[in-house]
BASE-490482 format. One line per 5 residues: number of its first residue (from 1); their letters; for each residue x, y, z of N, C-alpha, C. Coordinates in steps of 0.1 Angstrom, whole numbers. Layout:
N
NUM = A = X:Y:Z:X:Y:Z:X:Y:Z ~ ...
END
This chain:
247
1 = XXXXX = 426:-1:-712:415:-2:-701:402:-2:-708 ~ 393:-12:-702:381:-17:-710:374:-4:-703 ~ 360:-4:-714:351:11:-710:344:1:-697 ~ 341:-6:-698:336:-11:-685:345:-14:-670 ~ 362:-15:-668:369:-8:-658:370:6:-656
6 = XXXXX = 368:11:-667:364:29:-663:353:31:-657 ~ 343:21:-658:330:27:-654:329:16:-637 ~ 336:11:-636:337:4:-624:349:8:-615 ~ 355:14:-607:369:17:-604:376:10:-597 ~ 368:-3:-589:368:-13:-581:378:-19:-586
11 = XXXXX = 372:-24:-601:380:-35:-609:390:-30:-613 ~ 394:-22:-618:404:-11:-621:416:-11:-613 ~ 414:-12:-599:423:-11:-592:430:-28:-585 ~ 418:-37:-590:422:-54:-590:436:-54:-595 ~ 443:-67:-590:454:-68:-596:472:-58:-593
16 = XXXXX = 467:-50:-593:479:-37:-587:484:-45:-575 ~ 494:-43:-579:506:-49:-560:502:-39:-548 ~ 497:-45:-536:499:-38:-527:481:-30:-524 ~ 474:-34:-534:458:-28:-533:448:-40:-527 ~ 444:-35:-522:434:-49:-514:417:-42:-514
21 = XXXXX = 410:-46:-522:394:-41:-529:386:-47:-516 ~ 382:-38:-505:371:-43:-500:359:-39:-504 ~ 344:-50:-502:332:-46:-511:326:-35:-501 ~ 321:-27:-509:314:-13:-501:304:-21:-494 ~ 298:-32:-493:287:-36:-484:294:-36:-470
26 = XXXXX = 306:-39:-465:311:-39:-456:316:-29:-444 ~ 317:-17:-456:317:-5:-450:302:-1:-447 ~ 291:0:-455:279:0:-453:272:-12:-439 ~ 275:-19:-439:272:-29:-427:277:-23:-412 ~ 288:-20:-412:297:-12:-405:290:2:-398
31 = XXXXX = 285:7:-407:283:22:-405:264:19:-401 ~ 259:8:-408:246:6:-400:246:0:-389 ~ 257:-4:-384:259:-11:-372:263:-1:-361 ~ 272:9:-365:276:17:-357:260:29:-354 ~ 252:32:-367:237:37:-363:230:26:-356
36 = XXXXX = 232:17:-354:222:10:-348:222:11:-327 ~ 239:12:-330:240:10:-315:244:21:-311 ~ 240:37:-319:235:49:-317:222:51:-309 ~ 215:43:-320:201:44:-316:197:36:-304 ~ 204:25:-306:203:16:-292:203:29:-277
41 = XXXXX = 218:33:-277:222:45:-269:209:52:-262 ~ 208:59:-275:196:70:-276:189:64:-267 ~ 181:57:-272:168:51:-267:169:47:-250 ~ 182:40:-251:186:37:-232:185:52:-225 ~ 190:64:-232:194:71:-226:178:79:-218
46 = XXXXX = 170:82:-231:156:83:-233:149:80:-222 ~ 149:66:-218:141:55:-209:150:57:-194 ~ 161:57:-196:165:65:-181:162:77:-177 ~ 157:88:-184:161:99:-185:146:100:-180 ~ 135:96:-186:125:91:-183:118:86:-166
51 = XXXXX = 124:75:-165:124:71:-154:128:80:-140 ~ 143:87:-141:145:101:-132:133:108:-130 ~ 130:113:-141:116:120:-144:102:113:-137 ~ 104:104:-139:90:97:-129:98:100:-111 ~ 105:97:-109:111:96:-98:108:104:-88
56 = XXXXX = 121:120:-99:111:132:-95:99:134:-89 ~ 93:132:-98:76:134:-97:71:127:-83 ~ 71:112:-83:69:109:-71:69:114:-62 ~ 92:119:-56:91:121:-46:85:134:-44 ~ 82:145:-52:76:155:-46:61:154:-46
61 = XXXXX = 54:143:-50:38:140:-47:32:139:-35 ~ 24:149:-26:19:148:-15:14:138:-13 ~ 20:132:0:17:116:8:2:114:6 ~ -5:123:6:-18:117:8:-23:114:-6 ~ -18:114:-20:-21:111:-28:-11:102:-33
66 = XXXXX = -7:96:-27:5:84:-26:-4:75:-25 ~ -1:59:-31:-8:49:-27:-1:45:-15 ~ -7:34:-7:2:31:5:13:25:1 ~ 20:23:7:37:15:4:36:3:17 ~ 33:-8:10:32:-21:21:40:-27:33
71 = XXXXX = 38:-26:40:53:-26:53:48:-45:54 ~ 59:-50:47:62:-62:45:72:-70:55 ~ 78:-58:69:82:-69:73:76:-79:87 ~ 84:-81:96:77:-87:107:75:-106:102 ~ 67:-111:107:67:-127:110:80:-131:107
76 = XXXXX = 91:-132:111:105:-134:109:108:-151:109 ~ 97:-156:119:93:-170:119:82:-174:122 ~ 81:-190:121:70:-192:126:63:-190:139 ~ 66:-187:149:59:-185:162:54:-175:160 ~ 65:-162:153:64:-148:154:45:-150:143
81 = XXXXX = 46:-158:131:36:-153:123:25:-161:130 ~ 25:-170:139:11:-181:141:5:-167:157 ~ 18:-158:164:8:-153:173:3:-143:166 ~ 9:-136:153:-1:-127:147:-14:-132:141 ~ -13:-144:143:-21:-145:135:-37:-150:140
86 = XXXXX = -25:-154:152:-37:-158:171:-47:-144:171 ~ -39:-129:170:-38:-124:181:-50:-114:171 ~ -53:-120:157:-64:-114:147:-73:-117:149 ~ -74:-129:156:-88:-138:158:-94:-129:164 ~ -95:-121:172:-103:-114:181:-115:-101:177
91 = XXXXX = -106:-97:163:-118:-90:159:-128:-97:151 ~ -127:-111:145:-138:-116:136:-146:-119:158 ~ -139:-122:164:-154:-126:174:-161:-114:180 ~ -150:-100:178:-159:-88:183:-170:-89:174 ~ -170:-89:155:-177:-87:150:-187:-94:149
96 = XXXXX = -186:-107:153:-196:-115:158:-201:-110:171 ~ -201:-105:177:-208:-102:189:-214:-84:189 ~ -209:-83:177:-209:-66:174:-226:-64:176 ~ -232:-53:182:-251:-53:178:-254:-50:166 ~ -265:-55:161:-265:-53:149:-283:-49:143
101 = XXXXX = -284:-34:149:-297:-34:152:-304:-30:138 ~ -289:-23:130:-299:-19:120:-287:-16:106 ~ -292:-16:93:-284:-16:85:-264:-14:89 ~ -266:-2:91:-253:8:91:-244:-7:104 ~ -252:-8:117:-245:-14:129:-247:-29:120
106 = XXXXX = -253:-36:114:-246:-46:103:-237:-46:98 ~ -232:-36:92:-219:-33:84:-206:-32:90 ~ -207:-21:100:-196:-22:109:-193:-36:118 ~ -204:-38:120:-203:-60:123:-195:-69:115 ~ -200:-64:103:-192:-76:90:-178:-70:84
111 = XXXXX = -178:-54:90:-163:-53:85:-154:-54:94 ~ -158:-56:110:-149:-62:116:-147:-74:113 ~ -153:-82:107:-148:-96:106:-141:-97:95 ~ -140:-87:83:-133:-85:75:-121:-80:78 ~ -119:-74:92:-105:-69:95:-99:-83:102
116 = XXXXX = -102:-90:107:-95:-99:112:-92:-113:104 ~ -102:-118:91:-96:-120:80:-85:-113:72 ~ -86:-108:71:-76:-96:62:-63:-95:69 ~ -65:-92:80:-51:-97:90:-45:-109:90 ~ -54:-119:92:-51:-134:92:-42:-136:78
121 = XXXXX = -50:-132:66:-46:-139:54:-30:-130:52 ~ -32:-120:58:-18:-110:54:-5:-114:61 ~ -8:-118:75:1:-130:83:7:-142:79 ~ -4:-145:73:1:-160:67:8:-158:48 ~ 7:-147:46:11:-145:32:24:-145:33
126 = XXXXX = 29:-152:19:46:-150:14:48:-141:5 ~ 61:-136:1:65:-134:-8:58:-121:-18 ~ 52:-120:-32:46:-107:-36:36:-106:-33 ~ 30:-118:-23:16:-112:-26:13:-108:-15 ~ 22:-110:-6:23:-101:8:21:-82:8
131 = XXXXX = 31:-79:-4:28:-62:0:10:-57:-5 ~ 2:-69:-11:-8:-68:-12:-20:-68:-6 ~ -14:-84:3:-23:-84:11:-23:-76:25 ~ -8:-68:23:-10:-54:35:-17:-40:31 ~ -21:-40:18:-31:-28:16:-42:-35:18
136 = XXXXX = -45:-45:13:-62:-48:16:-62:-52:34 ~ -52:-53:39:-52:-53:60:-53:-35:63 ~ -49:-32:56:-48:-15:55:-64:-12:53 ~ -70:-16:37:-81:-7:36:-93:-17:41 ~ -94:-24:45:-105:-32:51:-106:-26:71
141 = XXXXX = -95:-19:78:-95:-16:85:-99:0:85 ~ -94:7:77:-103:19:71:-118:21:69 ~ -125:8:59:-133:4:61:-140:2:71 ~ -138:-7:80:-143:-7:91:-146:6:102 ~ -134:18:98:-135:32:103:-150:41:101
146 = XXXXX = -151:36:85:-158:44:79:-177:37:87 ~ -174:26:87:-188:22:91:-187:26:101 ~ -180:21:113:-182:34:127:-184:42:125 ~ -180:51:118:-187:63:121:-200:66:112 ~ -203:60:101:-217:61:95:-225:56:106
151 = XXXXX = -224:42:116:-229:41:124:-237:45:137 ~ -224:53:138:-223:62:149:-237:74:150 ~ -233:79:134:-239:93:132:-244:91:117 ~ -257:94:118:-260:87:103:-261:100:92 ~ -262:111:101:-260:123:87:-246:129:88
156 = XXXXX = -235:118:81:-227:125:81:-224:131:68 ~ -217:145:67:-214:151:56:-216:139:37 ~ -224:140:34:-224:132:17:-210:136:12 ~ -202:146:12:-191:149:10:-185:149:12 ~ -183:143:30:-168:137:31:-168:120:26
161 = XXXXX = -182:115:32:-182:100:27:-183:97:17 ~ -184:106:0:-175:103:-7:-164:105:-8 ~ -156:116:-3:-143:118:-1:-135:108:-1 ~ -142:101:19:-135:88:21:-137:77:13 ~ -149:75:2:-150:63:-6:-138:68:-15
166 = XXXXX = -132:74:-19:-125:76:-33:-113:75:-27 ~ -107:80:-17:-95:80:-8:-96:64:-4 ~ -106:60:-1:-99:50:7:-96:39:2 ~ -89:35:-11:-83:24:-20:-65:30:-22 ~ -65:46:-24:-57:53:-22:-50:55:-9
171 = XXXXX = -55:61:-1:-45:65:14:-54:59:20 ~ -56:45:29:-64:39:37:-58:46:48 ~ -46:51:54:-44:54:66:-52:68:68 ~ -53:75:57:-54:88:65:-71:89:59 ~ -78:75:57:-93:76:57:-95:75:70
176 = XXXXX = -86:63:79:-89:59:90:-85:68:102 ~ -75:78:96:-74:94:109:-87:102:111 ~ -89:106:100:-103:114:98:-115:102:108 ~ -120:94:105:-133:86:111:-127:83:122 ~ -114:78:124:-108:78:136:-112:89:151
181 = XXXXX = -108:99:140:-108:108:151:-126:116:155 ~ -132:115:143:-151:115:146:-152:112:151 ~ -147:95:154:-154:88:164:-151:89:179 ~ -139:94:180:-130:98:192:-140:108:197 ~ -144:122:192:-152:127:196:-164:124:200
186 = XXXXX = -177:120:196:-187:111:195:-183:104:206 ~ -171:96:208:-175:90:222:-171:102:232 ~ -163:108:233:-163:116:242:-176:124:247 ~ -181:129:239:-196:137:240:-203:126:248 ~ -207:117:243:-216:104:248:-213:104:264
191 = XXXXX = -198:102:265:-195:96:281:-196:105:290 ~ -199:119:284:-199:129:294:-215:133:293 ~ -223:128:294:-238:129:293:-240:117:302 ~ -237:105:296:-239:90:301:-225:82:311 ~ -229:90:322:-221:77:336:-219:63:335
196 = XXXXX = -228:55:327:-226:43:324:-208:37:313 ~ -209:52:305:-197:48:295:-186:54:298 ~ -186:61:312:-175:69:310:-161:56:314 ~ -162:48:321:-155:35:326:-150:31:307 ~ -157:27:302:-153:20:291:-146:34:282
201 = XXXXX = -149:47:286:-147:54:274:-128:59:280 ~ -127:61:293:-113:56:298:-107:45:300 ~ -111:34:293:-103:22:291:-100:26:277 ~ -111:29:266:-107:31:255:-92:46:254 ~ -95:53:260:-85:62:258:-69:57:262
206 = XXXXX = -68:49:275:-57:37:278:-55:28:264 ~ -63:23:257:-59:11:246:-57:18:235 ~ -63:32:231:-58:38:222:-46:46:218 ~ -40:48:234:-26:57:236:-21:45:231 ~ -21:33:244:-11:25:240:-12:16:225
211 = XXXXX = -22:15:216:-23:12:205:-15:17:195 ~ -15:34:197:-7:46:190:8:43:191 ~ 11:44:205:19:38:209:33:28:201 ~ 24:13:201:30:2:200:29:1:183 ~ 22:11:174:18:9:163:31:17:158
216 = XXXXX = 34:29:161:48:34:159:62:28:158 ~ 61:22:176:73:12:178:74:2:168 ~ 64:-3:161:66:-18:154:74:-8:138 ~ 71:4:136:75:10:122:92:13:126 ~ 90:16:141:104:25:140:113:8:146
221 = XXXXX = 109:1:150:114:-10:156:114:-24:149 ~ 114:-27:138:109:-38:132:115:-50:139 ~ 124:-50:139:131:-64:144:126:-68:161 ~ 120:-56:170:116:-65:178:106:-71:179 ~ 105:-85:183:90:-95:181:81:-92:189
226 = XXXXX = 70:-96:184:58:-94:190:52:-81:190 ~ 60:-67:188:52:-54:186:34:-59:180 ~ 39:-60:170:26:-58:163:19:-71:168 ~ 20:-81:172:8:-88:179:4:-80:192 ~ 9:-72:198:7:-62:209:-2:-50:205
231 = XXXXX = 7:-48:193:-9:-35:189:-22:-42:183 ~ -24:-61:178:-33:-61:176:-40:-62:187 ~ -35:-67:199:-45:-66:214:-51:-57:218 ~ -41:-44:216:-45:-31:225:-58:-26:211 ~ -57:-26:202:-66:-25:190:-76:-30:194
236 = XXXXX = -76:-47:194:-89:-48:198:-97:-46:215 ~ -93:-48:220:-96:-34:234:-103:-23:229 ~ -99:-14:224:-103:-5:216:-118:-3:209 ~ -114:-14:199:-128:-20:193:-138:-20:201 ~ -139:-35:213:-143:-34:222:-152:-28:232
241 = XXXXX = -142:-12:235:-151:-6:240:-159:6:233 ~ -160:10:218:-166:13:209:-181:6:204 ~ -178:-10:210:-190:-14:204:-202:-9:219 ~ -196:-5:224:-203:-4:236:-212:8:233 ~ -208:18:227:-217:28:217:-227:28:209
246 = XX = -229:11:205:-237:7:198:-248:0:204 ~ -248:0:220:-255:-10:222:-273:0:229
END
């Protein structure tokens, strides 16, 4: 035995019947392969494990610090999406006819016309860009909340109306409960001083039940047609008799 098969035991064992020399790279390739798809494991396991964890979190996050979740369905066809989309028209002509005597009653003017764009374009949208364009139909109608009642009443709290500025990109619905409901009061006060409003201020209370109403039915009812071109009517009714506050 050469000093150099002593010092190698590979070669040493070459040759002998019944021995078969495999190169240690193969076991080493083997055993990095087997840590690789260790760590592969790991890492999946990690990123799911992860994800649960976001999940979690979510569902116990109070709704009002939730962004909206886009209610994407409805226009099922085309008739269904051309009368939603008829039936939008009506607030860009309120806001065209909106008074517009002074800053604040400007704004609430141009954000109704921005609510009935914003409808329009969300009507006519497909596919991803639809759950988008139902947050901006969402906060452009918040919007328009917010200017009614700055309109309405020009010293309102500095700290709720930033409140609702910071909220309302976030939870547009429940910017538009709060001013919603200011304004609700504000007309009530008004009609009961002024005999001239009280006629419009019980039409408004009829188009806002049944607004509330039909706005529900279309969540809890999706498949039947025309809901929501029905809440956009009784909505703008609504509108309607609000601008009547302004004049």
């Amino acid at each position: 035995m050469s000093p150099q098969s002593t010092l190698n035991p590979c070669r040493a064992l070459e040759g002998m019947h019944g021995v078969h020399v495999v190169p240690s790279s193969r076991f080493e390739s083997e055993e990095t392969t087997q840590d690789g798809d260790f760590a592969h494991s790991t890492c999946t396991s990690s990123a799911i494990g992860t994800n649960l964890s976001m999940q979690r979190v979510w569902q116990h996050t109070p709704p009002c610090l939730k962004p909206i979740q886009g209610c994407i369905h409805g226009d099922r066809n085309l008739a269904e999406r051309a009368v939603n989309v008829l039936t939008s028209l009506p607030f860009i002509v309120l806001g065209i006819h909106a008074p517009r005597k002074n800053l604040n009653t400007k704004l609430y003017a141009n954000s109704l016309i921005g609510v009935g764009v914003a409808s329009s374009l969300y009507h006519c949208s497909r596919g991803k860009l639809r759950k988008y364009m139902r947050w901006a139909d969402y906060t452009m109608i918040a919007t328009a909340t917010v200017c009614l009642s700055r309109a309405l009443r020009n010293e309102n709290p500095k700290l709720l109306m930033a409140a609702s500025a910071v909220f309302l990109p976030i939870q547009p619905l429940m910017v538009s409960a709060v001013h919603t409901g200011m304004m609700e009061v504000a007309f009530a006060k008004r009609a009961l001083k002024d005999p001239e409003l009280r006629m419009a201020h019980n039409v408004h209370k009829m188009s806002s039940l049944l607004g509330g109403v039909l706005f529900i039915a279309d969540d809890v009812f999706p498949r039947t047609p025309y809901l929501h071109a029905a809440w956009h009517l009784a909505a703008a009714v609504g509108v309607s008799t609000c601008n009547k506050l302004l004049e």
